[in-house]
mmCIF entry with sequence, helices, sheets and N, C-alpha, C, O atoms, coordinates in Angstrom:
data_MODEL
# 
_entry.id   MODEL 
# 
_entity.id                         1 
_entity.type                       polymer 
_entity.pdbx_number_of_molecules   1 
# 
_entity_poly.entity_id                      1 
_entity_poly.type                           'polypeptide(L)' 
_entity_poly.nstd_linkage                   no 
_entity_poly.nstd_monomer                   no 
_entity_poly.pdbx_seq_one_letter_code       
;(UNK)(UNK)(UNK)(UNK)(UNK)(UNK)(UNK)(UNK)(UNK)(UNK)(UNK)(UNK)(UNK)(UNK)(UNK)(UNK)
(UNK)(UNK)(UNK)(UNK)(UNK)(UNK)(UNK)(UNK)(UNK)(UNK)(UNK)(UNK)(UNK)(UNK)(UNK)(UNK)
(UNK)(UNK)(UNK)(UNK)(UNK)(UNK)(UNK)(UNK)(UNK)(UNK)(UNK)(UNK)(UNK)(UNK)(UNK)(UNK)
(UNK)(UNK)
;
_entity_poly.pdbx_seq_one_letter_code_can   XXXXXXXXXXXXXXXXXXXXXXXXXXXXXXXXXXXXXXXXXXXXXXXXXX 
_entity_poly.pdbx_strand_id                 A 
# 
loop_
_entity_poly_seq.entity_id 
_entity_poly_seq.num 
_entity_poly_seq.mon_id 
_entity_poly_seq.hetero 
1 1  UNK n 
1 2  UNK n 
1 3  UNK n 
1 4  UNK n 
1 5  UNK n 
1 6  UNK n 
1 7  UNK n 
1 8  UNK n 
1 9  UNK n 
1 10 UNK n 
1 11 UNK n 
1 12 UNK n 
1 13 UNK n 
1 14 UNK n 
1 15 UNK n 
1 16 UNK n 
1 17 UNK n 
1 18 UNK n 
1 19 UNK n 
1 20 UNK n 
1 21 UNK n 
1 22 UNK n 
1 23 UNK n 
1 24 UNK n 
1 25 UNK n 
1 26 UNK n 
1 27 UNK n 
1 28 UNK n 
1 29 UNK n 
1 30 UNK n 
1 31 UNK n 
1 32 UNK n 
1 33 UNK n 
1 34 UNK n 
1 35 UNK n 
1 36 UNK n 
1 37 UNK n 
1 38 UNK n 
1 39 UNK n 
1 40 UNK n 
1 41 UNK n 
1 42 UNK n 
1 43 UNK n 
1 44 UNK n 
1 45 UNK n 
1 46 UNK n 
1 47 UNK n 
1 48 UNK n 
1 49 UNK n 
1 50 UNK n 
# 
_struct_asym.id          A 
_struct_asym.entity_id   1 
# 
loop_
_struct_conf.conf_type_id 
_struct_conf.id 
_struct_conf.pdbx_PDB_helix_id 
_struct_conf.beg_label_comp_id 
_struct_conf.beg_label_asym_id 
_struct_conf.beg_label_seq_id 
_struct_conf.pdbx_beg_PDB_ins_code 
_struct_conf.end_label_comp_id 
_struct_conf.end_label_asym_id 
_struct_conf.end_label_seq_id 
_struct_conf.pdbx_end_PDB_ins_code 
_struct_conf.beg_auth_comp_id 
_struct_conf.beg_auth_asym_id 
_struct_conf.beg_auth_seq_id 
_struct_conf.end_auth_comp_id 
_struct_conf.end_auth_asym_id 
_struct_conf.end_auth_seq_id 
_struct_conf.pdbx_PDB_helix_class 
_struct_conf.details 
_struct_conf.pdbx_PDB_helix_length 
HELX_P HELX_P1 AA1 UNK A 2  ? UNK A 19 ? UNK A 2  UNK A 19 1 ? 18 
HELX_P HELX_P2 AA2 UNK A 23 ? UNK A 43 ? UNK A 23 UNK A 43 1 ? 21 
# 
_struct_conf_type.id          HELX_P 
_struct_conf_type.criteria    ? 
_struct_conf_type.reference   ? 
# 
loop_
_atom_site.group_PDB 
_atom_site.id 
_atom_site.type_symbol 
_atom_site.label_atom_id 
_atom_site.label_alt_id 
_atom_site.label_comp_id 
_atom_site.label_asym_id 
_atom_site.label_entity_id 
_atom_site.label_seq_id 
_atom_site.pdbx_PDB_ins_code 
_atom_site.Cartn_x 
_atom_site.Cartn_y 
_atom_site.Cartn_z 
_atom_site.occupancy 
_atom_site.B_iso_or_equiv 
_atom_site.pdbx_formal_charge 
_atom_site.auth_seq_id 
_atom_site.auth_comp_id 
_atom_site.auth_asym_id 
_atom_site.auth_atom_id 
_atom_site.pdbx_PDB_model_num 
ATOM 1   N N  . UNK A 1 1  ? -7.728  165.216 52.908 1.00 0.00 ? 1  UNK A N  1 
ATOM 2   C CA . UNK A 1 1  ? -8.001  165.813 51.609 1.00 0.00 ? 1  UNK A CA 1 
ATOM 3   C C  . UNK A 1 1  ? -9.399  166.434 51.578 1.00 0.00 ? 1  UNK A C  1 
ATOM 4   O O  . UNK A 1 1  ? -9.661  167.525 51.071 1.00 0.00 ? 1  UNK A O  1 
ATOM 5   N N  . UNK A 1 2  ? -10.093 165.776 52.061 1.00 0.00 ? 2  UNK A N  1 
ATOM 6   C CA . UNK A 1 2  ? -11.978 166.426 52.332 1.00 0.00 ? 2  UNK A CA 1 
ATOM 7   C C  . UNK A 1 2  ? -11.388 167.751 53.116 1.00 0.00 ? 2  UNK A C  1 
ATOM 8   O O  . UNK A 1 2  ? -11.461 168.818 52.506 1.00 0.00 ? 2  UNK A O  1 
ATOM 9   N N  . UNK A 1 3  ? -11.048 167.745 53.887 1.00 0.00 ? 3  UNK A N  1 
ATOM 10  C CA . UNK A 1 3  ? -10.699 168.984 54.505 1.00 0.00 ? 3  UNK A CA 1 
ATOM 11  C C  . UNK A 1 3  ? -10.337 170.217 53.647 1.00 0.00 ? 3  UNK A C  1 
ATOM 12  O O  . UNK A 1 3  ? -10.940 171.283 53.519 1.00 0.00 ? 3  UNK A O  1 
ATOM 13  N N  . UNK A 1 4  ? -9.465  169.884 53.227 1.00 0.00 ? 4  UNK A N  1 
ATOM 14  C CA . UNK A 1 4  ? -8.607  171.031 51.999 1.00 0.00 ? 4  UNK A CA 1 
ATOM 15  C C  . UNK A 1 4  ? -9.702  171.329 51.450 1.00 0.00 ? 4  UNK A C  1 
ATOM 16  O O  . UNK A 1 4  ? -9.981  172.515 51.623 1.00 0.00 ? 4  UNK A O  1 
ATOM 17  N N  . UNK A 1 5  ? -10.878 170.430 50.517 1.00 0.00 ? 5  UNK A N  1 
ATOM 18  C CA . UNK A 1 5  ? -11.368 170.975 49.864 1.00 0.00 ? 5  UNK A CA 1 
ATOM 19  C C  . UNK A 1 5  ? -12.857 171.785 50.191 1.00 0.00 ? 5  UNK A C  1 
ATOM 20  O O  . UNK A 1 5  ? -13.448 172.638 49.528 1.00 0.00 ? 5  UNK A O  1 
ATOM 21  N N  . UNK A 1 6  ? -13.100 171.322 51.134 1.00 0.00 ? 6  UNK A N  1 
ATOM 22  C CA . UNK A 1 6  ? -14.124 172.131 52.337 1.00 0.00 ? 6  UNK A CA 1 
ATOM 23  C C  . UNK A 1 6  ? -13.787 173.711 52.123 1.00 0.00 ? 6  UNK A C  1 
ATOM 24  O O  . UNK A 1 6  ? -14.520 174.614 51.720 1.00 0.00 ? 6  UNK A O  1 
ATOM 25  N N  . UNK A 1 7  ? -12.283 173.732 52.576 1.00 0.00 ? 7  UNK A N  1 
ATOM 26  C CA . UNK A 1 7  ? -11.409 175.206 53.577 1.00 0.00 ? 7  UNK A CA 1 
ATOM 27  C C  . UNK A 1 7  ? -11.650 175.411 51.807 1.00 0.00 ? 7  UNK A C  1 
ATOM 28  O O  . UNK A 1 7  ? -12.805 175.747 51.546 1.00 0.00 ? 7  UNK A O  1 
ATOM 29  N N  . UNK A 1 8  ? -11.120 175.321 51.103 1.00 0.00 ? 8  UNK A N  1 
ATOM 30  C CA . UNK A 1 8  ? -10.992 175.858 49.706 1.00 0.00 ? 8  UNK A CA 1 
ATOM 31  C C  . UNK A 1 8  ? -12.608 176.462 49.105 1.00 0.00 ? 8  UNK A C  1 
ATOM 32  O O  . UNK A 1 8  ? -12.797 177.500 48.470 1.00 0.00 ? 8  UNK A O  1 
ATOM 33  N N  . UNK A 1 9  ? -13.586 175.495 49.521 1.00 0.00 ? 9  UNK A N  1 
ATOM 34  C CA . UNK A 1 9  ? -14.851 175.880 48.928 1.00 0.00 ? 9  UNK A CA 1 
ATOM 35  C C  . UNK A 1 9  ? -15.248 177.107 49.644 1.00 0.00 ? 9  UNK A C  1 
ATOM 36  O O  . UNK A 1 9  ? -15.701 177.975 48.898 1.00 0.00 ? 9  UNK A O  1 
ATOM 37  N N  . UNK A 1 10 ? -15.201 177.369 50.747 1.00 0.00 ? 10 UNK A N  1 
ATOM 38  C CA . UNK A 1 10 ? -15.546 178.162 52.071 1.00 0.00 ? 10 UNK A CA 1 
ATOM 39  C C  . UNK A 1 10 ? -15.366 179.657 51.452 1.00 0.00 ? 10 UNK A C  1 
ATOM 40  O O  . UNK A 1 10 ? -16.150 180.604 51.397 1.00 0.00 ? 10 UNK A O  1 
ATOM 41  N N  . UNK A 1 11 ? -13.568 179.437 50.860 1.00 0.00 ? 11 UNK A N  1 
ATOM 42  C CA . UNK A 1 11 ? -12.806 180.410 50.812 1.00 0.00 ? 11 UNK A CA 1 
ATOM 43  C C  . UNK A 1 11 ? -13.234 181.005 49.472 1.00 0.00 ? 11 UNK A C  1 
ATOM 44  O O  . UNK A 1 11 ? -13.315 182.232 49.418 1.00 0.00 ? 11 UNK A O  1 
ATOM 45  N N  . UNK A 1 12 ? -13.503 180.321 48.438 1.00 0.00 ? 12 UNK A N  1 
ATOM 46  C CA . UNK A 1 12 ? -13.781 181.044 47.359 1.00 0.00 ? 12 UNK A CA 1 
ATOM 47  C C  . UNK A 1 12 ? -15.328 181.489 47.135 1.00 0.00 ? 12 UNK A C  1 
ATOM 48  O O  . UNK A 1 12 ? -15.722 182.225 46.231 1.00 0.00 ? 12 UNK A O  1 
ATOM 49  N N  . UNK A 1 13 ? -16.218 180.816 48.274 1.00 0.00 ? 13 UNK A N  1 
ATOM 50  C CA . UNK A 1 13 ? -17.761 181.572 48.227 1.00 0.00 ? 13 UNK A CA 1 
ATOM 51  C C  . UNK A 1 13 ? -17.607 182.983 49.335 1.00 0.00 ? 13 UNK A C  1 
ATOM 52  O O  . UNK A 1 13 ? -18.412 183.896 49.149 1.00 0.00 ? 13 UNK A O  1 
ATOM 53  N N  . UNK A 1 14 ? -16.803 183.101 50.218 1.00 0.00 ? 14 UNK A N  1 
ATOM 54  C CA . UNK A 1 14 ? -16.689 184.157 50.248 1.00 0.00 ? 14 UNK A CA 1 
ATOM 55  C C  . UNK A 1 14 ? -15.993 185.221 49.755 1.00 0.00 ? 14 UNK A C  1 
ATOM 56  O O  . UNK A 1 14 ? -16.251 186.414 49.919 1.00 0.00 ? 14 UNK A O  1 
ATOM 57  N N  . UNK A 1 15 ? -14.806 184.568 48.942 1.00 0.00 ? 15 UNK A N  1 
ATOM 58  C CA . UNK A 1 15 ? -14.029 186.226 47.997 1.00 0.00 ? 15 UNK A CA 1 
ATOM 59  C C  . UNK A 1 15 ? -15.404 186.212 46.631 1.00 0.00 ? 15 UNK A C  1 
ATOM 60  O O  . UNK A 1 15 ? -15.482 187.134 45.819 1.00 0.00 ? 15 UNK A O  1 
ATOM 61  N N  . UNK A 1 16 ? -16.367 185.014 46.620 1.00 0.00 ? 16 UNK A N  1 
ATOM 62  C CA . UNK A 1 16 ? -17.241 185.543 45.905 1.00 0.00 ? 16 UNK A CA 1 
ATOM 63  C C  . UNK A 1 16 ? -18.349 186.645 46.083 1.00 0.00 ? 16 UNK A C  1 
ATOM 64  O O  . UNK A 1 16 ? -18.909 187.393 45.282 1.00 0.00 ? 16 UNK A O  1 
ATOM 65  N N  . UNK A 1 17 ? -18.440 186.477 47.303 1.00 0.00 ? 17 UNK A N  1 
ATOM 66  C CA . UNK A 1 17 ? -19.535 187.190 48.407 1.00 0.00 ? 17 UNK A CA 1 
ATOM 67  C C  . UNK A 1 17 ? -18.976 188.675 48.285 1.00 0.00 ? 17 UNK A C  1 
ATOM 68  O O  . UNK A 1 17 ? -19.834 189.528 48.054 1.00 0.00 ? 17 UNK A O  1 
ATOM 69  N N  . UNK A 1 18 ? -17.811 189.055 48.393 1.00 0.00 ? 18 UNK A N  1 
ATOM 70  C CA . UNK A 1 18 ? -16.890 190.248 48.519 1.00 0.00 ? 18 UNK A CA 1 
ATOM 71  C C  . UNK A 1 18 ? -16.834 191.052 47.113 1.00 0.00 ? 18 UNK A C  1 
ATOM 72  O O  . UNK A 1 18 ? -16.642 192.267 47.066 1.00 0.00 ? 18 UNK A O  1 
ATOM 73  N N  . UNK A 1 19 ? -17.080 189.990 45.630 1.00 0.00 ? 19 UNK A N  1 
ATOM 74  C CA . UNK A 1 19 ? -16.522 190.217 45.031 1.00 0.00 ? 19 UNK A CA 1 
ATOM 75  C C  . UNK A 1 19 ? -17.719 191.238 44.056 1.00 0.00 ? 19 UNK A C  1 
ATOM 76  O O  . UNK A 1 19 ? -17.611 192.260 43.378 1.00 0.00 ? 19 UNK A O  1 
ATOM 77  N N  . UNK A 1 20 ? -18.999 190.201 44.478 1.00 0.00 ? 20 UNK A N  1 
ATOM 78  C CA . UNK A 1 20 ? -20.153 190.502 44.331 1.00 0.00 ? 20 UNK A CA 1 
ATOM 79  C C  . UNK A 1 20 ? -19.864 189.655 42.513 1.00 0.00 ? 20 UNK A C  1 
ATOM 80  O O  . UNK A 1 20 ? -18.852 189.231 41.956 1.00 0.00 ? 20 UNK A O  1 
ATOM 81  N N  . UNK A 1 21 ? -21.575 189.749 42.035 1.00 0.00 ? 21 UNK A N  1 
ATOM 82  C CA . UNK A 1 21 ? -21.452 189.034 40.715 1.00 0.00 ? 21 UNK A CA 1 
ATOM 83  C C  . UNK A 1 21 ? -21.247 189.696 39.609 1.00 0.00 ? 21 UNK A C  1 
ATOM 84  O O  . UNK A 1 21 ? -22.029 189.402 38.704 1.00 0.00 ? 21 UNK A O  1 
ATOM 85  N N  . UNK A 1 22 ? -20.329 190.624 39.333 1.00 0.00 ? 22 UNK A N  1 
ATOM 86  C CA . UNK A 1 22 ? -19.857 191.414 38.141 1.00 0.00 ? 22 UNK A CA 1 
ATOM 87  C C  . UNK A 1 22 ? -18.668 190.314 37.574 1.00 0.00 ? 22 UNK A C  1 
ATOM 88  O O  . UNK A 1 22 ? -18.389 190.293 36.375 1.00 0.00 ? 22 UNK A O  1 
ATOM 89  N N  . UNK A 1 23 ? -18.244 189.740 38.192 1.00 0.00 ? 23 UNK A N  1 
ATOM 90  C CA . UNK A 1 23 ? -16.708 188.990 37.401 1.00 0.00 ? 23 UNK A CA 1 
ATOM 91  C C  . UNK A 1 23 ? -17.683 187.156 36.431 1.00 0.00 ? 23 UNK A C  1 
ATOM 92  O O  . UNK A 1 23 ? -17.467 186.521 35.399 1.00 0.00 ? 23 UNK A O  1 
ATOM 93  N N  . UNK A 1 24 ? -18.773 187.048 37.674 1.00 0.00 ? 24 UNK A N  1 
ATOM 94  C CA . UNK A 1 24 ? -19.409 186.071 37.105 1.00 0.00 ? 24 UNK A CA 1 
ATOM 95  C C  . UNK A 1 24 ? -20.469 186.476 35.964 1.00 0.00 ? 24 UNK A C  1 
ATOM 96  O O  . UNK A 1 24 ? -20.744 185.459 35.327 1.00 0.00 ? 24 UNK A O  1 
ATOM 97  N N  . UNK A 1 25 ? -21.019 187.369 35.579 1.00 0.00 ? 25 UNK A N  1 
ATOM 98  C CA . UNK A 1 25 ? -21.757 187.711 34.627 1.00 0.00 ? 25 UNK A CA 1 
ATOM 99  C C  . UNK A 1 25 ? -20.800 187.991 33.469 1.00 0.00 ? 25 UNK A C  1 
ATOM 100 O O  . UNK A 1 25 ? -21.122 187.591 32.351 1.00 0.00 ? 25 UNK A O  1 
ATOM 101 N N  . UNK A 1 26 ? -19.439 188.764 33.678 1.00 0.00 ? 26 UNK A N  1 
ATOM 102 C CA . UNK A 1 26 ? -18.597 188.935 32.958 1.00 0.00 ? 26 UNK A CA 1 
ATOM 103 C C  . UNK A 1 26 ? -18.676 187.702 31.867 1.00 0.00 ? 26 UNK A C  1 
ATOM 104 O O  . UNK A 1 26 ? -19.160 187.647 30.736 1.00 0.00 ? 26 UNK A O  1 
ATOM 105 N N  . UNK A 1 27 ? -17.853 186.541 32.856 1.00 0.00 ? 27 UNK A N  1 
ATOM 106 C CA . UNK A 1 27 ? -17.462 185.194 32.529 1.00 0.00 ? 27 UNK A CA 1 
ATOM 107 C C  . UNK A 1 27 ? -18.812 184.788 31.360 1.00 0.00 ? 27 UNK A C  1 
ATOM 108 O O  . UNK A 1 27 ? -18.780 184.561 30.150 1.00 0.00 ? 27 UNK A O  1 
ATOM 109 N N  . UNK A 1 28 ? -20.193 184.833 32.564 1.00 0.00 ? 28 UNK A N  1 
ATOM 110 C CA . UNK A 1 28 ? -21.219 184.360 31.586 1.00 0.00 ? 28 UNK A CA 1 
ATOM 111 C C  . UNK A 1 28 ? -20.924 184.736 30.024 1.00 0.00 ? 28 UNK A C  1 
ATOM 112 O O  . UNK A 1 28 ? -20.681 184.032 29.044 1.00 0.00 ? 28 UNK A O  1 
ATOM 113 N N  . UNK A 1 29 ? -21.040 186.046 30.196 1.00 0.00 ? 29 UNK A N  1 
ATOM 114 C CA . UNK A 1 29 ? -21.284 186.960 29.063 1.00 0.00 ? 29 UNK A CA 1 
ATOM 115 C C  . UNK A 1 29 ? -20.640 186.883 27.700 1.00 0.00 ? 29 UNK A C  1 
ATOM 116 O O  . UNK A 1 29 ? -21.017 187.252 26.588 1.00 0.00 ? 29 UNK A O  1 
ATOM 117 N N  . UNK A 1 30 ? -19.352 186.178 28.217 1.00 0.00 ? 30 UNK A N  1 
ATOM 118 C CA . UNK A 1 30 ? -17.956 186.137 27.249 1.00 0.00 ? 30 UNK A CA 1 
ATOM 119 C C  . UNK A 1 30 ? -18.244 184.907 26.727 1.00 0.00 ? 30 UNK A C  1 
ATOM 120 O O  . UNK A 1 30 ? -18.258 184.826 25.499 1.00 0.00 ? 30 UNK A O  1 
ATOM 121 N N  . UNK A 1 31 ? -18.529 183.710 27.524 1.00 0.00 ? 31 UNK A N  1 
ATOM 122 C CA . UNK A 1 31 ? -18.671 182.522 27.049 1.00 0.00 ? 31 UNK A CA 1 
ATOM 123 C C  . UNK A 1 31 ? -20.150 182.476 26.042 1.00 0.00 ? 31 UNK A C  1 
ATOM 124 O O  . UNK A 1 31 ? -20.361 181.933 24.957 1.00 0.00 ? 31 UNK A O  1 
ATOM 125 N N  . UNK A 1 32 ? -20.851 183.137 26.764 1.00 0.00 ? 32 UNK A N  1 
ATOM 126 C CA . UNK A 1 32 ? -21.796 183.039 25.712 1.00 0.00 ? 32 UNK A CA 1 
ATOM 127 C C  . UNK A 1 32 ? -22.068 183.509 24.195 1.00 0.00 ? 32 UNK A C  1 
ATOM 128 O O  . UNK A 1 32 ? -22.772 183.015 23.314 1.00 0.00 ? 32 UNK A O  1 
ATOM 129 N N  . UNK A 1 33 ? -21.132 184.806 24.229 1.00 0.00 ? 33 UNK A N  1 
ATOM 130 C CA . UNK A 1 33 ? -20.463 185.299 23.048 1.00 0.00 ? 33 UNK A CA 1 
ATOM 131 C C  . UNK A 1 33 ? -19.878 183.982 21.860 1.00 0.00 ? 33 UNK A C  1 
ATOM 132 O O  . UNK A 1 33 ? -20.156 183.476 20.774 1.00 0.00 ? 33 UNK A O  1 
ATOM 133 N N  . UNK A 1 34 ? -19.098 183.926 22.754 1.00 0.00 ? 34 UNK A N  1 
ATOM 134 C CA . UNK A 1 34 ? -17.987 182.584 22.456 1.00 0.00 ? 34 UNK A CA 1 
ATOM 135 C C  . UNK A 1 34 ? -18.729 181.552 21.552 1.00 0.00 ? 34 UNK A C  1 
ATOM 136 O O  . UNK A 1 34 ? -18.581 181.378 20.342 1.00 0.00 ? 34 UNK A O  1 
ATOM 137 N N  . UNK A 1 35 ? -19.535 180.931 22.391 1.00 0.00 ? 35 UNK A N  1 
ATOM 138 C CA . UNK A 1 35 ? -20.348 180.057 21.702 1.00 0.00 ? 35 UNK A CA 1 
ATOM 139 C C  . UNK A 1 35 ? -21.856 180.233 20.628 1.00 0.00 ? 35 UNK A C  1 
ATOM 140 O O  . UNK A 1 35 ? -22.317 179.408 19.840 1.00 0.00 ? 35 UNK A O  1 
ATOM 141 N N  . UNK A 1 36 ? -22.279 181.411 20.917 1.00 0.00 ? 36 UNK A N  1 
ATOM 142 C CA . UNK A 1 36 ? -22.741 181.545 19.507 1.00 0.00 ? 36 UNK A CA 1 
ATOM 143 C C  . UNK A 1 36 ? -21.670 181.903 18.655 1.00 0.00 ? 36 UNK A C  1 
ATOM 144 O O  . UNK A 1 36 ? -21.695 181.300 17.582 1.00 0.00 ? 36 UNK A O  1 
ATOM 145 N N  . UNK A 1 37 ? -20.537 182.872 18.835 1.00 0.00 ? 37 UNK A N  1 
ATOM 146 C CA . UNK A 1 37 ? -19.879 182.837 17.123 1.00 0.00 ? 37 UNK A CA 1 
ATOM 147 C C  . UNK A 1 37 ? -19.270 181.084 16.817 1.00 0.00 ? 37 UNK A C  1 
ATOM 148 O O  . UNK A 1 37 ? -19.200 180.938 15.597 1.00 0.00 ? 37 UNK A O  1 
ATOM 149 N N  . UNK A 1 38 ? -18.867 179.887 17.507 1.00 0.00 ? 38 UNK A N  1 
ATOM 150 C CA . UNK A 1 38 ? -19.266 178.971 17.259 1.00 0.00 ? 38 UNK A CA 1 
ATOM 151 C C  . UNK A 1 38 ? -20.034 177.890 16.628 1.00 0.00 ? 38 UNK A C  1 
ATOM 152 O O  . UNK A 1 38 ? -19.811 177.002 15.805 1.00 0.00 ? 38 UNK A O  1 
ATOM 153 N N  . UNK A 1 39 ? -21.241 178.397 17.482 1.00 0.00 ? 39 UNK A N  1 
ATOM 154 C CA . UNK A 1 39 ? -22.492 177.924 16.295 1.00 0.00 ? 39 UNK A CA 1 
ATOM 155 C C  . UNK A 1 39 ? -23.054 178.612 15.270 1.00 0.00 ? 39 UNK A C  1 
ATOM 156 O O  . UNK A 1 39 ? -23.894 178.221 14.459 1.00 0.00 ? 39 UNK A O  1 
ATOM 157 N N  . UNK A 1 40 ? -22.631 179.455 15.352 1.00 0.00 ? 40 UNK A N  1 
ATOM 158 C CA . UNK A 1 40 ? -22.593 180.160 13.682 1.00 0.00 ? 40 UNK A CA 1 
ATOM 159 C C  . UNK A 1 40 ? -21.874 179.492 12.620 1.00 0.00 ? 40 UNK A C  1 
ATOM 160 O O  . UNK A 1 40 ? -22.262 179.057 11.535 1.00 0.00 ? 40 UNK A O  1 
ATOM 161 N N  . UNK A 1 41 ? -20.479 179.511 13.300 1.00 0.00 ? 41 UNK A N  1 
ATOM 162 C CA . UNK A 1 41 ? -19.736 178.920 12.154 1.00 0.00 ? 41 UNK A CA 1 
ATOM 163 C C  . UNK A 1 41 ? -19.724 177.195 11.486 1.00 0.00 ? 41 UNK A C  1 
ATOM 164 O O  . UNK A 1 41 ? -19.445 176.695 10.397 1.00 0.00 ? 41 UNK A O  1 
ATOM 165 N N  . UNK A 1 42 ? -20.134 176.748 12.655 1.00 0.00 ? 42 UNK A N  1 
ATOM 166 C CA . UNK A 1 42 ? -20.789 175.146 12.766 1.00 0.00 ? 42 UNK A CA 1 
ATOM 167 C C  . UNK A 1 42 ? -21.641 175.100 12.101 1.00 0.00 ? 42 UNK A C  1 
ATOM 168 O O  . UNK A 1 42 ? -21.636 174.022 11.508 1.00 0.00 ? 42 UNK A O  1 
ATOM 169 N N  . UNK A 1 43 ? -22.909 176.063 11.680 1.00 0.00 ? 43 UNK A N  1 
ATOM 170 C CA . UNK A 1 43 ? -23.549 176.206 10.823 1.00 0.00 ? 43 UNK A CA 1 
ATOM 171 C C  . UNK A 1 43 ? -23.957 176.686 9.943  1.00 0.00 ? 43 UNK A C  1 
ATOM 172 O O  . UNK A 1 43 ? -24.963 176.221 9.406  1.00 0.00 ? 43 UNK A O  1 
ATOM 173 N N  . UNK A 1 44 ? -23.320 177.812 9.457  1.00 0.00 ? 44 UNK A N  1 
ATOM 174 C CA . UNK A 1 44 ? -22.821 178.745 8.808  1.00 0.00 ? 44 UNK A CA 1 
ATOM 175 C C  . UNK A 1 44 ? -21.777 177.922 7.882  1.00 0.00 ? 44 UNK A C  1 
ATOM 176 O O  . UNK A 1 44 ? -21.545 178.366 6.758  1.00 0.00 ? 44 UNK A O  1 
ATOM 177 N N  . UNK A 1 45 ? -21.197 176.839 8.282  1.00 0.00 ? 45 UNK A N  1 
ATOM 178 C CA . UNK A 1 45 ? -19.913 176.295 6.945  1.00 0.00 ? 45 UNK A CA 1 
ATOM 179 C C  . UNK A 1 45 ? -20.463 175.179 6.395  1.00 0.00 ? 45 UNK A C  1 
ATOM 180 O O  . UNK A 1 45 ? -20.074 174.949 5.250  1.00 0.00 ? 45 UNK A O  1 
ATOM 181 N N  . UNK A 1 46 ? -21.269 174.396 6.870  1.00 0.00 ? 46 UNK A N  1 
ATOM 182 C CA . UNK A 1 46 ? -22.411 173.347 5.867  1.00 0.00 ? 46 UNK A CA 1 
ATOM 183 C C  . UNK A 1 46 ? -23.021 173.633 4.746  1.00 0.00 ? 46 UNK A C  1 
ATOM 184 O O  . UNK A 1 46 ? -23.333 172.780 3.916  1.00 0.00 ? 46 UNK A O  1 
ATOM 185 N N  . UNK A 1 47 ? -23.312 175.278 4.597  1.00 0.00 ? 47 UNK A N  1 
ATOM 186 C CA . UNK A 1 47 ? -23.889 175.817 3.968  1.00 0.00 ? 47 UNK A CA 1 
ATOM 187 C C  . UNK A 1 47 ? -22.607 175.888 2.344  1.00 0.00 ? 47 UNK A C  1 
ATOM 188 O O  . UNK A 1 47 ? -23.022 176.051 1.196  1.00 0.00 ? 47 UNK A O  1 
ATOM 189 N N  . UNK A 1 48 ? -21.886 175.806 2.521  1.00 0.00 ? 48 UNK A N  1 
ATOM 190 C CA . UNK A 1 48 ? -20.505 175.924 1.778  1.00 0.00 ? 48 UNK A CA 1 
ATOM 191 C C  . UNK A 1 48 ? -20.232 175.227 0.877  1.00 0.00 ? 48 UNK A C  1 
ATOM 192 O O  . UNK A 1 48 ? -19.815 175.703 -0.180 1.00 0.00 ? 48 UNK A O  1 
ATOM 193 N N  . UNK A 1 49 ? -20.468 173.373 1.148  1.00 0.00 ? 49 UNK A N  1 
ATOM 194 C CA . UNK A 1 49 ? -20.159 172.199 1.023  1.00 0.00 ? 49 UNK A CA 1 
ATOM 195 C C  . UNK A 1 49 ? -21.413 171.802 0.056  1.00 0.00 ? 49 UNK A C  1 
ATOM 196 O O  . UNK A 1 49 ? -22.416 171.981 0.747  1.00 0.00 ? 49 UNK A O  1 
ATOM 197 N N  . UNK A 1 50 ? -21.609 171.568 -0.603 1.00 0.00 ? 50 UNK A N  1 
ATOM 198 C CA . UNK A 1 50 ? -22.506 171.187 -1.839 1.00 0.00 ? 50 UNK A CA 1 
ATOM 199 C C  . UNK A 1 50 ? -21.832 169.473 -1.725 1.00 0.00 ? 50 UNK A C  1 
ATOM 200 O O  . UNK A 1 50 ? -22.201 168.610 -2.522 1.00 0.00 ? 50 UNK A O  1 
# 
């Protein structure tokens, strides 16, 4: 099983290497979106509640 996951790690730092970091900034980018409209609304709806 260590094995598999070795060959697996190997394999996805290089289709990362290939892929270059546009899909990972993407990802960043979205999630970070994500979670401020989140904490907006997390704090943004307290404001509501008297």
């Amino acid at each position: 099983m260590e094995h598999m996951s070795a060959t697996w790690l190997a394999e996805a730092a290089l289709a990362a290497d290939r892929q270059g970091t546009g899909n990972l900034l993407r990802v960043v980018l979205i999630v970070m979106v994500v979670g401020c409209v989140l904490a907006a609304w997390f704090l943004l709806s307290g404001y509501r509640r008297k």
